[in-house]
C-alpha positions in Angstrom: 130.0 -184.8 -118.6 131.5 -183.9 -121.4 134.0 -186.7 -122.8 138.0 -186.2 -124.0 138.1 -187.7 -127.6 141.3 -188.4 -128.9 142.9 -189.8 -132.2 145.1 -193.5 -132.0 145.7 -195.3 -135.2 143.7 -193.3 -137.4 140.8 -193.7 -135.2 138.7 -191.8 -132.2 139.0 -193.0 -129.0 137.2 -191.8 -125.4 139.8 -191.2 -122.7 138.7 -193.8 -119.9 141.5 -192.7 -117.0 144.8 -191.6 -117.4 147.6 -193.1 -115.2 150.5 -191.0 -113.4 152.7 -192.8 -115.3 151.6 -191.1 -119.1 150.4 -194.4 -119.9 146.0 -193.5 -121.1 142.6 -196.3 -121.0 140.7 -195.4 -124.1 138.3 -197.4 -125.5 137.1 -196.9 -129.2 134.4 -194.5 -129.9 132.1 -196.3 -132.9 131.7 -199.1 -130.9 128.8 -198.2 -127.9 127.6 -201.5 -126.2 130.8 -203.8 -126.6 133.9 -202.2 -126.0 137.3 -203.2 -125.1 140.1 -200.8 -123.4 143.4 -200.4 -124.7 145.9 -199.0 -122.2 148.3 -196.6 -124.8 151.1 -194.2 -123.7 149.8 -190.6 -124.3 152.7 -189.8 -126.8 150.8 -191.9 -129.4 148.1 -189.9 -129.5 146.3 -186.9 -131.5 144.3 -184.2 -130.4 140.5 -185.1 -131.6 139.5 -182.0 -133.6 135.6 -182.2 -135.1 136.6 -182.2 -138.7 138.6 -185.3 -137.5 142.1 -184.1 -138.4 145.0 -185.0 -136.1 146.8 -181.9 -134.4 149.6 -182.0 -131.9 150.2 -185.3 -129.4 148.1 -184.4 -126.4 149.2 -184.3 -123.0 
């Protein structure tokens, strides 16, 4: 399954669940065996693009 990455802070995150609310989990990509989820409203994020370059706030 493929996963939805996603830019927060200047950094890729993995999309965990997203709420009805708009509020996201994501949890930060570089870090594979300990990771800790952050609960973010989807306004603050970027589209993850490969060359790692923020586009438009997802929804």
């Amino acid at each position: 399954m493929k996963q939805k990455r996603v830019l927060y802070n200047g950094k890729e995150y993995i999309v965990l669940f997203k709420y009805s609310s708009g509020y996201w989990e994501v949890r930060d990509a570089t870090k594979e065996r300990y990771f800790k989820a952050e609960l973010v409203h989807h306004s603050q994020l970027k589209e993850y693009t490969k060359e790692g370059i923020p586009t438009l706030s997802v929804t």
